[in-house]
C-alpha positions as CSV (number, residue, x, y, z in Angstrom):
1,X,76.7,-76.8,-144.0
2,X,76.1,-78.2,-147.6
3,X,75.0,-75.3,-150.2
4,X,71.8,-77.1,-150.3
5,X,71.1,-76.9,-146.6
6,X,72.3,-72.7,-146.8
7,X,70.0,-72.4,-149.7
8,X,66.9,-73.5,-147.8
9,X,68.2,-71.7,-145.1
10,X,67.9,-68.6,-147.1
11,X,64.8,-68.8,-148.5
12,X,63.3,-70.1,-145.0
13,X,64.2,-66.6,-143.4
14,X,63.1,-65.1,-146.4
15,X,59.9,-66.1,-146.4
16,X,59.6,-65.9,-142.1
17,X,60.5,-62.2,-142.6
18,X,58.3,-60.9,-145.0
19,X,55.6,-63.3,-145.1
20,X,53.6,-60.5,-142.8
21,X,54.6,-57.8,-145.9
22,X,53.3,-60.0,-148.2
23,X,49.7,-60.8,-146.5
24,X,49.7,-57.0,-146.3
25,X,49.9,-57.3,-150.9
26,X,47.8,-60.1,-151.0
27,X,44.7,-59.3,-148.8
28,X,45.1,-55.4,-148.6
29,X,44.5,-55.6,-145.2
30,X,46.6,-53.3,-142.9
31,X,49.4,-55.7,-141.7
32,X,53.1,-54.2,-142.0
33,X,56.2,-55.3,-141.6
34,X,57.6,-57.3,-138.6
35,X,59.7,-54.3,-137.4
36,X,56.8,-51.6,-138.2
37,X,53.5,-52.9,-136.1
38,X,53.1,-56.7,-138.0
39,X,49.2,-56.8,-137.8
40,X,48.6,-53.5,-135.7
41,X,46.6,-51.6,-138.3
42,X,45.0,-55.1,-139.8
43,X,41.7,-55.0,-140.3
44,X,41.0,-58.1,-138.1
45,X,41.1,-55.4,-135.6
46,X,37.4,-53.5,-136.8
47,X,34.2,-54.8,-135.3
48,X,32.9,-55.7,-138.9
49,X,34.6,-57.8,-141.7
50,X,35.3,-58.5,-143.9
51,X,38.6,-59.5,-141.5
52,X,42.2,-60.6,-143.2
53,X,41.7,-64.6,-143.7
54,X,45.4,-65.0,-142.3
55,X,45.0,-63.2,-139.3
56,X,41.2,-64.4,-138.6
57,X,42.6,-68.2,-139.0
58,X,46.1,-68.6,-138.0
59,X,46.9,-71.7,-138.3
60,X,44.4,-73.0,-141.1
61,X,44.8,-69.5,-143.3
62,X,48.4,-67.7,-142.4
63,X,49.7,-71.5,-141.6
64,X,48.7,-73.3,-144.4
65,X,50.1,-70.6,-146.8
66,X,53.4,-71.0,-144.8
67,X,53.5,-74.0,-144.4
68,X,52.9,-75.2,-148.5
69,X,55.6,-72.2,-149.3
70,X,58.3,-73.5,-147.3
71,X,57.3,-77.1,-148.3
72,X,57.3,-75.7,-152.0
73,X,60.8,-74.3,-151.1
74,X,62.2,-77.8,-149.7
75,X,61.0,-79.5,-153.3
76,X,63.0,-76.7,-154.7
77,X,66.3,-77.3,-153.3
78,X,66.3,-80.5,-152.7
79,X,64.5,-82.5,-155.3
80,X,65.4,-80.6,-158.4
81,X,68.1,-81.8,-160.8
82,X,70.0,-78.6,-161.3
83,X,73.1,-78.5,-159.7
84,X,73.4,-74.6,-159.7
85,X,73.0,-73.3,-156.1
86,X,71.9,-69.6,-157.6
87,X,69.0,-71.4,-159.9
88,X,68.1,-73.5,-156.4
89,X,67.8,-69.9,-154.6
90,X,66.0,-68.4,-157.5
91,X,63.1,-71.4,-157.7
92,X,63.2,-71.2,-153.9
93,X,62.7,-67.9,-153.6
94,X,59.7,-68.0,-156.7
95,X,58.3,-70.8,-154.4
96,X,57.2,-68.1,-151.7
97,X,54.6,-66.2,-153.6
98,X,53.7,-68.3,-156.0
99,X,52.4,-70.9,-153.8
100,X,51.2,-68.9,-151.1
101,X,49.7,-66.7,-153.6
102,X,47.6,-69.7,-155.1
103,X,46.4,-70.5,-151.3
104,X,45.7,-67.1,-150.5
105,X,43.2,-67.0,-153.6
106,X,41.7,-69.8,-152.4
107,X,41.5,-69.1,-149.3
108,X,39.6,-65.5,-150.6
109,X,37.0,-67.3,-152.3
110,X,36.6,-69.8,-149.1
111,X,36.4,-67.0,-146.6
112,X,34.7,-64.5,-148.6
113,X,37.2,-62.3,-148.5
């Protein structure tokens, strides 16, 4: 395995693990961590909203946000010029919240949230 391919690696489990922790920052909704209840205590569980935008659309909310971070992780490892694996890691690793920070924004405004 190429340093590239354990870099991605990396910052793809990363992002899998704590993507629930960091819904839980971004929306304040009541999601935990993957070990302590993930989206138990979300507030997509109450009969009124307003309800967590990645937990109310899966796929176009929580999905889309993965989906752009890891891409934006991809582009960071293996289309930059720098050939230091740590600075790879360290752009990969900014990748996660910055981009699924931006979507999440968005996706507050889109959703009401």
């Amino acid at each position: 395995m190429t340093s590239r391919h354990s870099v991605f690696l990396v910052a793809f489990v990363v992002t899998s693990v704590f993507f629930v922790d960091w819904c839980a920052v971004v929306f304040q909704c009541g999601c935990r961590s993957l070990w302590n209840g993930i989206a138990t205590y979300c507030n997509i569980h109450a009969a009124t909203g307003p309800h967590c935008p990645w937990c109310e659309h899966p796929l176009l909310g929580g999905g889309t946000a993965f989906g752009a971070a890891v891409s934006a992780q991809w582009l960071a490892v293996y289309r930059t010029t720098t050939s230091s694996v740590w600075k790879r890691l360290l752009l990969a690793l900014v990748a996660f919240p910055l981009v699924s920070g931006l979507i999440a924004l968005v996706q507050r405004f889109v959703w009401n949230y």
